[in-house]
C-alpha positions as a Markdown table, in Angstrom:
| # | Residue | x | y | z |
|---|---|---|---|---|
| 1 | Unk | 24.9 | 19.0 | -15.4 |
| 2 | Unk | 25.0 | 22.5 | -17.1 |
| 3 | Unk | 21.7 | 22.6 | -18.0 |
| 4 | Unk | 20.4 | 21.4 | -14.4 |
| 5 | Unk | 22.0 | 24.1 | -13.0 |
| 6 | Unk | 20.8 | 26.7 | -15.3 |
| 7 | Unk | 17.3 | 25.2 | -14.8 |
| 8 | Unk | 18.0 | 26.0 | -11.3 |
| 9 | Unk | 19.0 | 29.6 | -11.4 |
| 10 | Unk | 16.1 | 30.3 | -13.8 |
| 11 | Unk | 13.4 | 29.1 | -11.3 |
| 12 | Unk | 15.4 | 30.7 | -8.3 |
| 13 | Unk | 14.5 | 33.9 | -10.4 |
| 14 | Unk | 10.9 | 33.1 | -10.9 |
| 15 | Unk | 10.2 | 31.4 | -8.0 |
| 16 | Unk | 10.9 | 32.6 | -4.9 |
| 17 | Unk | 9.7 | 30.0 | -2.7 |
| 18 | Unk | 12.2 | 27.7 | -4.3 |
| 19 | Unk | 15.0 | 30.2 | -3.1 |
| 20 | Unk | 13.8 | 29.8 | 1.0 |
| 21 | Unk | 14.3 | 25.7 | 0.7 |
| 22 | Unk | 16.7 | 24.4 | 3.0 |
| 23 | Unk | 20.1 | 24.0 | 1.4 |
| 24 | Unk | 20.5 | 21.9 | -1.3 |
| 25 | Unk | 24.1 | 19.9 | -1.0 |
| 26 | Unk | 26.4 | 21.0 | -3.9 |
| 27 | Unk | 24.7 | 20.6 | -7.7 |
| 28 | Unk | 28.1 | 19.0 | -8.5 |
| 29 | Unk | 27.4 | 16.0 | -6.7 |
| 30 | Unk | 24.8 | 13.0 | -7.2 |
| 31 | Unk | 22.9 | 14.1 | -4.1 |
| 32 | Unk | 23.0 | 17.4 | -5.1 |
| 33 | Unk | 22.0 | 16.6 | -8.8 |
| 34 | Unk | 19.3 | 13.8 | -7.5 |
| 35 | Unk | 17.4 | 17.0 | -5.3 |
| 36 | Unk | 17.2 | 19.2 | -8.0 |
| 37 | Unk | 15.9 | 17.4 | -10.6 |
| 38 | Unk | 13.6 | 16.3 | -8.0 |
| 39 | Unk | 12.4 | 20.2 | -7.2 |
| 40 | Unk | 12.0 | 21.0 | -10.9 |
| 41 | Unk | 8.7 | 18.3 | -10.2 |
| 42 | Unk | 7.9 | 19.3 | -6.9 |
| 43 | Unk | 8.1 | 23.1 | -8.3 |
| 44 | Unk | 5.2 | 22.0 | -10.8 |
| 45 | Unk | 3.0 | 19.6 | -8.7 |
| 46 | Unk | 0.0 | 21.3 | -6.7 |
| 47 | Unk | 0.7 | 21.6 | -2.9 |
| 48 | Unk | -1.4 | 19.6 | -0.6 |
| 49 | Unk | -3.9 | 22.6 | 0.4 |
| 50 | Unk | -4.9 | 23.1 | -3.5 |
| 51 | Unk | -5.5 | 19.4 | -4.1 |
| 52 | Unk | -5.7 | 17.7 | -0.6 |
| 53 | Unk | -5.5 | 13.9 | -2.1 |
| 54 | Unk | -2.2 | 14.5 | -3.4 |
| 55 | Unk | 1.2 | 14.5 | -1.4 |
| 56 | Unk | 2.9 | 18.2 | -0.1 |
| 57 | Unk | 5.9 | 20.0 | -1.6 |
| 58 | Unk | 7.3 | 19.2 | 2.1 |
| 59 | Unk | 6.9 | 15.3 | 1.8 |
| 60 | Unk | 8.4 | 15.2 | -1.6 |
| 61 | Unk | 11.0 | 17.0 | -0.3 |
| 62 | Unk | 12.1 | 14.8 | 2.6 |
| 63 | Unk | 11.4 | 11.7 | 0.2 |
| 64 | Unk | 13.8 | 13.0 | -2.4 |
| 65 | Unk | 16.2 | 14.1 | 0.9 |
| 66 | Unk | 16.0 | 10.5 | 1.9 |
| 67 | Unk | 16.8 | 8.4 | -1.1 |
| 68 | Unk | 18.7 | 11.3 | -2.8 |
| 69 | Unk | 21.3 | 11.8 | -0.1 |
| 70 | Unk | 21.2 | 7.8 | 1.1 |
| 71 | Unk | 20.0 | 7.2 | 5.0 |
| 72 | Unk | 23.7 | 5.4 | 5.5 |
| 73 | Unk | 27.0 | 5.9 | 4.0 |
| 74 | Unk | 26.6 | 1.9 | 2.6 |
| 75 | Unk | 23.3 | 2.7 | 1.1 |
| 76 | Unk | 22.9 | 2.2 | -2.9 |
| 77 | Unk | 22.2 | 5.3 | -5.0 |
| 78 | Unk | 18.3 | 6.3 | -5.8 |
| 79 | Unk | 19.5 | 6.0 | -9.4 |
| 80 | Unk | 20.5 | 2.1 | -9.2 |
| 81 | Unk | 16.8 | 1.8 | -7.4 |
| 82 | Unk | 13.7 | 0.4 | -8.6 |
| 83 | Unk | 10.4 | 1.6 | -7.3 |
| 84 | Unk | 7.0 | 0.2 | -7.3 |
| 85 | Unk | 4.7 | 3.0 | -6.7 |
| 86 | Unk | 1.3 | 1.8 | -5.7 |
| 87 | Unk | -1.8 | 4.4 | -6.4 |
| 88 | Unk | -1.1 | 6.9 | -9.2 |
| 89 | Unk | -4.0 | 9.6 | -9.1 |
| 90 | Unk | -2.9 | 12.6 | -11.3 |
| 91 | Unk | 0.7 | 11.6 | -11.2 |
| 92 | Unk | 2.6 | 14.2 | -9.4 |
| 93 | Unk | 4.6 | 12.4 | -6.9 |
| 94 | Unk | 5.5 | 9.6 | -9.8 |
| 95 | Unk | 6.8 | 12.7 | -12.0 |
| 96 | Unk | 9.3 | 13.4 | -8.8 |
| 97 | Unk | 9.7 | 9.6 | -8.1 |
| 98 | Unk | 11.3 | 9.8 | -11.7 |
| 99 | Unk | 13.4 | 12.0 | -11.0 |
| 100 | Unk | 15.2 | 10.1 | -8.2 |
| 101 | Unk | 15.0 | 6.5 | -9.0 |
| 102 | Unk | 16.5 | 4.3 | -12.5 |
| 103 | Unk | 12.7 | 2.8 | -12.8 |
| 104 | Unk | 9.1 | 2.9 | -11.7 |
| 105 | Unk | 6.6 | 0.7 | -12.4 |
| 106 | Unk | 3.1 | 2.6 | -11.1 |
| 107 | Unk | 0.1 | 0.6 | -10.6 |
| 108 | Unk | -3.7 | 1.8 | -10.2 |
| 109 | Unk | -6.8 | 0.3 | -10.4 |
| 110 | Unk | -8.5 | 3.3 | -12.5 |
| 111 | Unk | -7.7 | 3.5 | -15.8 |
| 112 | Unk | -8.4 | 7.1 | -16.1 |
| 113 | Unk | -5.7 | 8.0 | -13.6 |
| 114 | Unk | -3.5 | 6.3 | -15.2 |
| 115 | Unk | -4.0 | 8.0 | -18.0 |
| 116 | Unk | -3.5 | 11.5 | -16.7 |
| 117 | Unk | -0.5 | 10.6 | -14.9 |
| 118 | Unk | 0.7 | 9.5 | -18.1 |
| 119 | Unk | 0.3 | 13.0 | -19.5 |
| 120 | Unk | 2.0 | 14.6 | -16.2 |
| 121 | Unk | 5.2 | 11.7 | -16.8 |
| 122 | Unk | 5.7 | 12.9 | -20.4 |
| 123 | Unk | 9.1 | 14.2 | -20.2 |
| 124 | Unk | 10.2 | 10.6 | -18.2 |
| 125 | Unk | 11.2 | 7.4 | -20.6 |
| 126 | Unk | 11.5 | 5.4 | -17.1 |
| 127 | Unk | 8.2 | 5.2 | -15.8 |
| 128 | Unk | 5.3 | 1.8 | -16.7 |
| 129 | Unk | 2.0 | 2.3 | -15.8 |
| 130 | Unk | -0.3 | -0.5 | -15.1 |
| 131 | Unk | -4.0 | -0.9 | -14.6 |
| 132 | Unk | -3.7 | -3.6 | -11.8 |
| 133 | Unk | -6.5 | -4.5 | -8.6 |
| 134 | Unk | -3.9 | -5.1 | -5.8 |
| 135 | Unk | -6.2 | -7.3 | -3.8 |
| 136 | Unk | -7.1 | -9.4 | -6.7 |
| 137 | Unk | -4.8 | -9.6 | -9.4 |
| 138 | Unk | -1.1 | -11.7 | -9.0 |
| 139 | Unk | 1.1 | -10.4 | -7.3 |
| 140 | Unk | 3.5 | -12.6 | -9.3 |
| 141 | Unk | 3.7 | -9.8 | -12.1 |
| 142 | Unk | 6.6 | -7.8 | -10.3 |
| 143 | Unk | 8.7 | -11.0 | -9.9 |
| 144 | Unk | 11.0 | -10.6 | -12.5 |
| 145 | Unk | 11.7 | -6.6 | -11.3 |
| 146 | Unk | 14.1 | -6.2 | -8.6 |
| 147 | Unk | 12.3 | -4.0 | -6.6 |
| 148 | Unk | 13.8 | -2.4 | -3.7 |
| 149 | Unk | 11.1 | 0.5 | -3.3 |
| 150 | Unk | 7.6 | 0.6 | -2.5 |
| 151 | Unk | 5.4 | 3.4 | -2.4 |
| 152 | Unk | 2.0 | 2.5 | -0.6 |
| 153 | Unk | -0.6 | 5.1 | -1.4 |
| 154 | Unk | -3.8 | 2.9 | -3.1 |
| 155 | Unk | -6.7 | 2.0 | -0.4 |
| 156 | Unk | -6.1 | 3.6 | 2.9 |
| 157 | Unk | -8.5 | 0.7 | 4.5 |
| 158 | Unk | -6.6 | -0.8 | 7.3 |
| 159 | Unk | -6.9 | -4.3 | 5.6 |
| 160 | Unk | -5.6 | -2.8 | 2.5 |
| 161 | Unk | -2.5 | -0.9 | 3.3 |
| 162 | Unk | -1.3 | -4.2 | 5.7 |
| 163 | Unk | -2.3 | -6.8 | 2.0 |
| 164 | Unk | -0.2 | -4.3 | 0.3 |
| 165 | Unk | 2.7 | -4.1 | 2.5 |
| 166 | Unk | 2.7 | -7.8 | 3.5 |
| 167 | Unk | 2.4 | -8.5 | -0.1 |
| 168 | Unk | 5.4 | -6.1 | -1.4 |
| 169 | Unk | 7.4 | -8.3 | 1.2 |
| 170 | Unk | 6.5 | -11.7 | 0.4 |
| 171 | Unk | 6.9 | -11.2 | -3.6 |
| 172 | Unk | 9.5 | -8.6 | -3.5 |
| 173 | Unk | 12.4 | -10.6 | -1.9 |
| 174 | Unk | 14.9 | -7.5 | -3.1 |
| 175 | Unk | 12.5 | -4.9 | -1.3 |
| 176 | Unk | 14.7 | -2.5 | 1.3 |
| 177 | Unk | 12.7 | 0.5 | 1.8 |
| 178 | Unk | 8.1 | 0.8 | 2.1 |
| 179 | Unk | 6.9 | 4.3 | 1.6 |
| 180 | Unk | 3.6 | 5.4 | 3.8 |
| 181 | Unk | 1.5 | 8.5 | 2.5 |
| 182 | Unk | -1.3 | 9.4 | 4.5 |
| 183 | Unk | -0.4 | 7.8 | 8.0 |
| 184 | Unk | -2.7 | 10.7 | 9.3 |
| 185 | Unk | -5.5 | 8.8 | 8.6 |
| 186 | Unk | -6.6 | 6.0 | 11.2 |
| 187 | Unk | -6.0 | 3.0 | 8.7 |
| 188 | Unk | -2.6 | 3.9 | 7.3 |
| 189 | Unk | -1.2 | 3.9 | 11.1 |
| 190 | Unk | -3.2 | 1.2 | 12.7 |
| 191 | Unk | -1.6 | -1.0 | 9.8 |
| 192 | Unk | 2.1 | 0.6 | 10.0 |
| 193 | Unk | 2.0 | 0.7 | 13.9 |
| 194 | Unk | 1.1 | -3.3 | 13.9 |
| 195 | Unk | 4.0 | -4.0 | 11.3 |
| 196 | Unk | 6.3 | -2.0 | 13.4 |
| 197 | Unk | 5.4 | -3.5 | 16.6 |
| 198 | Unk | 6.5 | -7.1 | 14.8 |
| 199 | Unk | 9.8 | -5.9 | 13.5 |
| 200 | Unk | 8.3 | -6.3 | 9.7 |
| 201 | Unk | 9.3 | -2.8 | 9.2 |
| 202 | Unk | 12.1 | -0.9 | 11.2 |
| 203 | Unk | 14.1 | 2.3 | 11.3 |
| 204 | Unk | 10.9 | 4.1 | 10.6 |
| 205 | Unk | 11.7 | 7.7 | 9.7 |
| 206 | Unk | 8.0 | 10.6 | 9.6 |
| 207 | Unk | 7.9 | 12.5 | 6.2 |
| 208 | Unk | 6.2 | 15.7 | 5.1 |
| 209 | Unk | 3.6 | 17.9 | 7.0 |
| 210 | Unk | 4.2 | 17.0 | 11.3 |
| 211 | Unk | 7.0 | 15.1 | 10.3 |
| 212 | Unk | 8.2 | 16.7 | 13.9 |
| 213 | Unk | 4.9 | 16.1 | 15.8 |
| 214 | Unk | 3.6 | 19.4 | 15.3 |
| 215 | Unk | 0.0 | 19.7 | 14.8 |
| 216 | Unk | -1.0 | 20.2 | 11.4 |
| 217 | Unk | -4.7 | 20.5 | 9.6 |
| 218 | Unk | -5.7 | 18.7 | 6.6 |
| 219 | Unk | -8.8 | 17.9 | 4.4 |
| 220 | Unk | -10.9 | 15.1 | 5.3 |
| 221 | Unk | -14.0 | 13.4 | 3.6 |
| 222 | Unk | -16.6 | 11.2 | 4.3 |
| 223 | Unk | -17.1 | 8.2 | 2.4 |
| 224 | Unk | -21.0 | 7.6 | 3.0 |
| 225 | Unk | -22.0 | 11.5 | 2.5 |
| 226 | Unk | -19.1 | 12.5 | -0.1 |
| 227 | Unk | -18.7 | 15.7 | 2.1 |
| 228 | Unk | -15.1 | 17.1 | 3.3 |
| 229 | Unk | -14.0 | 18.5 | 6.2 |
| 230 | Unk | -10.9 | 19.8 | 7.9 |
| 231 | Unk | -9.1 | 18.1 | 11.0 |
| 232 | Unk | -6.2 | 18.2 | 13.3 |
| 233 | Unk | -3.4 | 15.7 | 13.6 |
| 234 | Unk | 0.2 | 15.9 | 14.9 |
| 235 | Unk | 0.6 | 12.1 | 13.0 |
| 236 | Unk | 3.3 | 12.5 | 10.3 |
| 237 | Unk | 2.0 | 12.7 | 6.8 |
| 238 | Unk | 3.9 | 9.8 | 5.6 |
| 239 | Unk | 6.5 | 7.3 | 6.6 |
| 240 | Unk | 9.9 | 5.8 | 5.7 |
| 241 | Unk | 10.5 | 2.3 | 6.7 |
| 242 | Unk | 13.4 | -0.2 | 6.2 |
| 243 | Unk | 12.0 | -4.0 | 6.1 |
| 244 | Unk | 12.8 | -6.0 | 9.3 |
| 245 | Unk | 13.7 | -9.4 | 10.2 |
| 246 | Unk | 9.9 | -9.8 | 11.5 |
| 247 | Unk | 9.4 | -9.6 | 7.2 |
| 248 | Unk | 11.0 | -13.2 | 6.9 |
| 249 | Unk | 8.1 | -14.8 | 9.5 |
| 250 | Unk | 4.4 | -15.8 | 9.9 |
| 251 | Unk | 3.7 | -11.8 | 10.5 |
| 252 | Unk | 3.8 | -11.8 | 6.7 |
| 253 | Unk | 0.4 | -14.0 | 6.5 |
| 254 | Unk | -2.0 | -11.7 | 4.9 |
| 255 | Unk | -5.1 | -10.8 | 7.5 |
| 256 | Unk | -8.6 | -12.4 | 7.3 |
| 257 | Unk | -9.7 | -10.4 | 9.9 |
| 258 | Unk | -12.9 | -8.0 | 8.7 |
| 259 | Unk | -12.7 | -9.4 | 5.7 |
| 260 | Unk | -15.7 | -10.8 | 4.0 |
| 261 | Unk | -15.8 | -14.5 | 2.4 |
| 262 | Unk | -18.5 | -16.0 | 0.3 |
| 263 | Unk | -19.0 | -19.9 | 1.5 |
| 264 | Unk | -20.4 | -22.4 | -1.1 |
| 265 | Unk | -21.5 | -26.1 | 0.0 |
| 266 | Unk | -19.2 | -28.5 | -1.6 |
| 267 | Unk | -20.2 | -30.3 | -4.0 |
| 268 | Unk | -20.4 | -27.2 | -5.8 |
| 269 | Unk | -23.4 | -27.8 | -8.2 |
| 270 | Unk | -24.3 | -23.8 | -8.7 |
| 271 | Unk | -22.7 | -20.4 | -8.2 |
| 272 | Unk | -24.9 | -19.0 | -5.7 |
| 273 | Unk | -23.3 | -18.9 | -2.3 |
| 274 | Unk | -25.1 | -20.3 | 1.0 |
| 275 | Unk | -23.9 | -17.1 | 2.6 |
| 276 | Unk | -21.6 | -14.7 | 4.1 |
| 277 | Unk | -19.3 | -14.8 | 6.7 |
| 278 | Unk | -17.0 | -12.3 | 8.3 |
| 279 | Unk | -14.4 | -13.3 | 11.3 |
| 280 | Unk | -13.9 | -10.2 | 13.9 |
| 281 | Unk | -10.7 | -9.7 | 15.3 |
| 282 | Unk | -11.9 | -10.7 | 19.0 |
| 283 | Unk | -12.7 | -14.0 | 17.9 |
| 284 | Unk | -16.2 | -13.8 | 17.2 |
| 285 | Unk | -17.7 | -15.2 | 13.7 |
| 286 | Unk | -20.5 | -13.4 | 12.0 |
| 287 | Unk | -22.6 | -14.7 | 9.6 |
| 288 | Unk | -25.4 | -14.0 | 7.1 |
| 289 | Unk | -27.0 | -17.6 | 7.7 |
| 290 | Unk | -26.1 | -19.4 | 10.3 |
| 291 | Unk | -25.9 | -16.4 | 13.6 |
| 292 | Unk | -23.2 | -16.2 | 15.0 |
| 293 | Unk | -19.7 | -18.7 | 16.4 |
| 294 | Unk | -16.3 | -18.4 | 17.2 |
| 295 | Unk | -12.6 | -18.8 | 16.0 |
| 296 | Unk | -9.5 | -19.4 | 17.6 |
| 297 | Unk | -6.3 | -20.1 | 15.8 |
| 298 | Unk | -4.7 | -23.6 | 15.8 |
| 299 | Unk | -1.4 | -23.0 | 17.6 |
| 300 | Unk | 0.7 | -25.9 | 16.2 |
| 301 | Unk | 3.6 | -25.0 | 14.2 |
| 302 | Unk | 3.4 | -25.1 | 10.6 |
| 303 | Unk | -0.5 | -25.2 | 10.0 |
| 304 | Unk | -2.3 | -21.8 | 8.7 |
| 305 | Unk | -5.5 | -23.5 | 10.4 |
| 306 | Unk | -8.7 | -22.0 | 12.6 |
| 307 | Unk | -10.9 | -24.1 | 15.1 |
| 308 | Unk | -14.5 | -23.1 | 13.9 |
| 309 | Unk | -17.1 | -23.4 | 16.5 |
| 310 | Unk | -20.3 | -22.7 | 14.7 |
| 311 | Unk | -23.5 | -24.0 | 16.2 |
| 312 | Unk | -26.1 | -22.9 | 13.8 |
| 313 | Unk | -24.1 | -24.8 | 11.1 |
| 314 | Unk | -22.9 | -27.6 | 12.9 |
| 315 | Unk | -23.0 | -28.4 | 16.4 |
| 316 | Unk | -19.1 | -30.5 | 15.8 |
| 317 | Unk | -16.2 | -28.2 | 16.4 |
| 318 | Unk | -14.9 | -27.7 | 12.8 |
| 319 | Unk | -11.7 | -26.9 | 10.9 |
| 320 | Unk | -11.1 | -24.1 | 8.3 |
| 321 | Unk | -7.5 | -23.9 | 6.0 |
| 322 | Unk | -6.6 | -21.1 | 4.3 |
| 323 | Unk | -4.6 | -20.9 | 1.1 |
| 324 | Unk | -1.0 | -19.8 | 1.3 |
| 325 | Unk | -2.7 | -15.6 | 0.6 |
| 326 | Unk | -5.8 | -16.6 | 2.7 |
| 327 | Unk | -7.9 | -15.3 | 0.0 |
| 328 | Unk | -10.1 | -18.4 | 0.4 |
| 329 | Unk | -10.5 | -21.7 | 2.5 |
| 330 | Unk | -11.8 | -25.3 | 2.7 |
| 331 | Unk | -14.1 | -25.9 | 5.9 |
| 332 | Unk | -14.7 | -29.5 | 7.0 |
| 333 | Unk | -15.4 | -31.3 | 10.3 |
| 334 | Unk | -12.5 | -31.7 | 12.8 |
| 335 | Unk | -10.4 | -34.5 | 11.6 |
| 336 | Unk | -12.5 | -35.1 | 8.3 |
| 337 | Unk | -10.5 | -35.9 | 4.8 |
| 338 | Unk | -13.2 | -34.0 | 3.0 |
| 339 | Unk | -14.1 | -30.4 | 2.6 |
| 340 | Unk | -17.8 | -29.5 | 3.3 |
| 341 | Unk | -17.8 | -26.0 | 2.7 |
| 342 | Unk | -15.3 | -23.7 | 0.3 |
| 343 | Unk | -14.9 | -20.3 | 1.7 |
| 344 | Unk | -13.5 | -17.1 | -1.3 |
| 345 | Unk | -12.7 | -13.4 | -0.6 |
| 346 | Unk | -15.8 | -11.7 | -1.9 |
| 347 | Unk | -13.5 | -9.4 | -3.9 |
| 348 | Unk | -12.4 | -12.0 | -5.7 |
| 349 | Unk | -15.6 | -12.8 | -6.9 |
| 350 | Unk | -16.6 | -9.5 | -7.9 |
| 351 | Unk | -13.6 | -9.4 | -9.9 |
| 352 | Unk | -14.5 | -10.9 | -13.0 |
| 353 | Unk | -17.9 | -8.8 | -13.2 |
| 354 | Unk | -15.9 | -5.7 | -12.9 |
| 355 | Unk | -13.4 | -6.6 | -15.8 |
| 356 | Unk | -16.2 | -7.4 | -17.7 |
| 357 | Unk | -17.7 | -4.1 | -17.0 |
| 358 | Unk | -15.0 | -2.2 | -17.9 |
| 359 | Unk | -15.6 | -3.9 | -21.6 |
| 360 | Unk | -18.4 | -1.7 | -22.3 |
């Protein structure tokens, strides 16, 4: 405790900046404690406007104000927590996320990030990094971790930031608390706002940069061209939720919608697939092969099933099931015991060509 609060009248000296933060509670207490050994990290991390894909100082700050302090006098201390932070980059936030909570286990899909966080997590025995493809790999891994944090900050794709939060859910039946960066951008809150809406996530609380709806301008970048660019939002950098009763329903079914599946005619005798099919949120079914159909979803309780009306494959009104992640599907005539077609998430077949790539 000594040397914490040493450590904090040496950087109050250096630092100025760290001298004009709002008041820390008292360094003899575990809040206290918890903040400042979480604004020795945030004191060393790059702000936002140097290195716009990281997190601010600001939401740091209310994150470590959050768990630190406790949002209710019954909640349990950061330090009995385990977090699962979820997209790594260089590691800054996971150095503060270290400070706060007993564990983190940190998962990205690039290895080299994973490796420079590593570096930036040096001083921390209580972080585990692992190279991990959220919408491929099991899910199943965490299950023996009690859990009670996630951090969402991988893909910022609509359908990605809903897999990842609906997956954390289902998986992670000690999971209190999700963590949003980057609800700024269009996908992050389209896919917060929905789970909201359904009562999967509740008591949402904004973090960091327009955490009061002020306007606030960030860096920007366009995926086709590469280029950045600066833009206006008064959206909340980030987000705090608590999971909902809506967490324990069908709300928790993973979305199909703009997704792409790869269909194979059963038998399958080869691996090339017959085509490509993508089903629209308004009920509309493209395809690469057959033009297009539509969908509508079997309403009877219990069945994860879609009525298929697809005339250029087959003029019968057809049924599709899902599997229980609706990564794939069976599709077969209405009523029929058989399957005539079998339906996969194309990411799941690109998957073993990209581990294998990664060999070389």
């Amino acid at each position: 405790m000594r040397q914490l609060q040493t450590i904090l009248v040496l950087m109050t000296l250096v630092n100025p900046s760290f001298r004009a933060l709002e008041q820390l509670p008292s360094a003899t207490t575990f809040a206290g404690l918890c903040r400042a050994a979480a604004e020795v990290e945030i004191q060393k991390a790059p702000e936002k406007a140097e290195m716009f894909v990281t997190t601010s100082h600001l939401y740091k700050r209310h994150l470590a104000k959050y768990f630190c302090e406790g949002s209710a006098s019954s909640s349990p201390r950061a330090d009995s927590l385990i977090a699962l932070e979820l997209g790594v980059y260089h590691g800054h936030t996971t150095a503060v996320l270290a400070a706060i909570f007993k564990k983190i286990i940190s998962v990205d899909i690039e290895k080299e990030y994973l490796e420079i966080a590593a570096k930036h997590c040096d001083g921390h025995a209580n972080v585990v990094f692992l190279h991990m493809d959220l919408m491929a790999d099991d899910w199943g891994l965490f299950a023996s971790n009690r859990v009670n944090v996630a951090i969402i900050d991988a893909n910022h794709h609509y359908e990605h930031v809903r897999a990842d939060a609906q997956n954390a859910l289902r998986h992670l039946p000690q999971l209190q608390y999700l963590v949003f960066d980057d609800y700024n951008e269009d996908g992050v809150a389209l896919a917060v706002d929905e789970l909201e809406h359904a009562d999967v996530l509740v008591e949402c609380e904004a973090i960091g940069h327009g955490w009061d709806g002020s306007l606030w301008e960030f860096w920007d970048w366009d995926p086709a061209s590469g280029q950045q660019f600066r833009r206006w939002t008064n959206r909340s950098e980030g987000k705090i939720c608590k999971r909902g009763p809506g967490a324990e329903g069908t709300h928790l079914r993973p979305s199909f919608a703009d997704r792409r599946f790869f269909l194979y005619r059963q038998p399958l005798t080869h691996l090339c697939q017959a085509g490509v099919v993508r089903f629209l949120p308004n009920g509309t079914l493209l395809t690469s092969a057959w033009d297009s159909g539509r969908w509508t979803v079997d309403s009877r309780p219990g069945r994860d099933v879609l009525m298929v009306h697809l005339p250029g494959m087959l003029m019968e009104p057809m049924e599709l099931f899902f599997n229980f992640g609706r990564t794939a599907f069976y599709l077969s005539r209405r009523g029929s015991l058989e399957a005539d077609w079998f339906g996969i998430g194309d990411h799941l077949v690109h998957r073993p060509f990209q581990f294998a790539s990664n060999l070389f």
